[in-house]
C-alpha positions in Angstrom: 96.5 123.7 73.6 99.3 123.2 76.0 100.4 123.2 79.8 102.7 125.4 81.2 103.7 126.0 84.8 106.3 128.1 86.9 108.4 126.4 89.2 110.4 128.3 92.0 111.9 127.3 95.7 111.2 128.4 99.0 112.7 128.5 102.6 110.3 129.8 105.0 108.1 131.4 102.7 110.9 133.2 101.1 111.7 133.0 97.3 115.3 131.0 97.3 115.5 130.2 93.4 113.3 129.8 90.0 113.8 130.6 86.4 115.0 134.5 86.9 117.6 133.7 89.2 118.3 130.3 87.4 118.7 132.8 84.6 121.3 134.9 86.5 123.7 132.4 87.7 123.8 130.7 84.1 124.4 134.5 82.6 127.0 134.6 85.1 128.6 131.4 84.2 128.5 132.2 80.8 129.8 136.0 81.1 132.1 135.6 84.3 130.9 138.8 85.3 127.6 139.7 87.6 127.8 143.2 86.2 127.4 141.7 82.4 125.1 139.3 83.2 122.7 141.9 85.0 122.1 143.3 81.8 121.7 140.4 79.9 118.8 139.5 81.7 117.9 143.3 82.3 118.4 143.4 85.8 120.4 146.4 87.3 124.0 144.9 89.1 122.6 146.6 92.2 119.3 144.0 92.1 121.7 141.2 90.7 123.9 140.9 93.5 121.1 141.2 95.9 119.5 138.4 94.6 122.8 136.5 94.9 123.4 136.9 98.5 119.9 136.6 99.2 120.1 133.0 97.5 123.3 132.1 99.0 122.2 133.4 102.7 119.1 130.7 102.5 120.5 128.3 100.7 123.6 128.2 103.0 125.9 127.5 100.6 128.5 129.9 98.0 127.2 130.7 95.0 129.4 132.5 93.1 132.9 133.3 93.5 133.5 137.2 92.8 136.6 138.8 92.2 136.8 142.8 93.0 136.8 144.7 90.0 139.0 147.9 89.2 140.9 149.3 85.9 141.3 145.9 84.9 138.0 144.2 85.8 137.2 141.9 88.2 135.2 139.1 87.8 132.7 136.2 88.8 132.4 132.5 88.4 129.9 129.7 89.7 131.3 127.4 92.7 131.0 123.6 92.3 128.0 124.2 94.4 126.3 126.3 92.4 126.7 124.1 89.5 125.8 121.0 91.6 122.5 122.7 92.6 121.6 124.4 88.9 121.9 120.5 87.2 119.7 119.4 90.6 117.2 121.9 90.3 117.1 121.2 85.8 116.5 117.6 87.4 113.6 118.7 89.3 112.0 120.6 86.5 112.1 118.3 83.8 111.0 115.4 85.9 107.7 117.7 87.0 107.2 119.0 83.6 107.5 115.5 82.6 104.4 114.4 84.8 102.8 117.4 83.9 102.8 116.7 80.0 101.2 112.7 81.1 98.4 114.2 83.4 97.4 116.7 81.1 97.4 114.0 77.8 95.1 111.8 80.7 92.9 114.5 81.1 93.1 116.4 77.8 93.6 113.7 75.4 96.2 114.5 72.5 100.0 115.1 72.7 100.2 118.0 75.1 
């Protein structure tokens, strides 16, 4: 048996980040394109950039640098910020998961 959870962010009730859009910015970083990283995670570019802005309008803060595209392609990369808050928000997981694994080997016994 094991535990599992979900952890996302929220400003006012609103969804501002969790593991799909974690997911998106890392595509991004890795691709340097929002368009290619869309369909990495299966996402449409249309849904992609909305979730973007969306986190970047709550969050305050740039996200992703994007550079228009055109015959020769265009472009994206992460801001310091976006990296600062991805390696804050790893933080946050593994230290919950962390506490997680000990209360469920206190209540379940075992490894977990």
């Amino acid at each position: 048996m094991e535990i599992r959870s979900k952890i996302w962010l929220e400003i006012n009730g609103e969804p501002v980040f969790g593991s799909g859009r974690e997911a998106l910015l890392r595509a991004v970083d890795r691709l340097g394109s929002i368009n290619k990283a869309a369909g990495d995670i299966n996402l449409s570019y249309r849904r992609a950039l909305s979730y973007i802005q969306s986190m970047e309008e709550r969050l305050g803060i740039r996200l992703v640098e994007r550079k228009a595209g055109g015959r020769h392609g265009g472009g994206a990369a992460l801001t310091k910020e976006a990296r600062d808050f991805l390696r804050k928000y790893t933080a946050l997981c593994k230290g919950v998961n962390e506490m997680m694994d000990r209360r469920f080997r206190k209540v379940f016994g075992g490894k977990g």
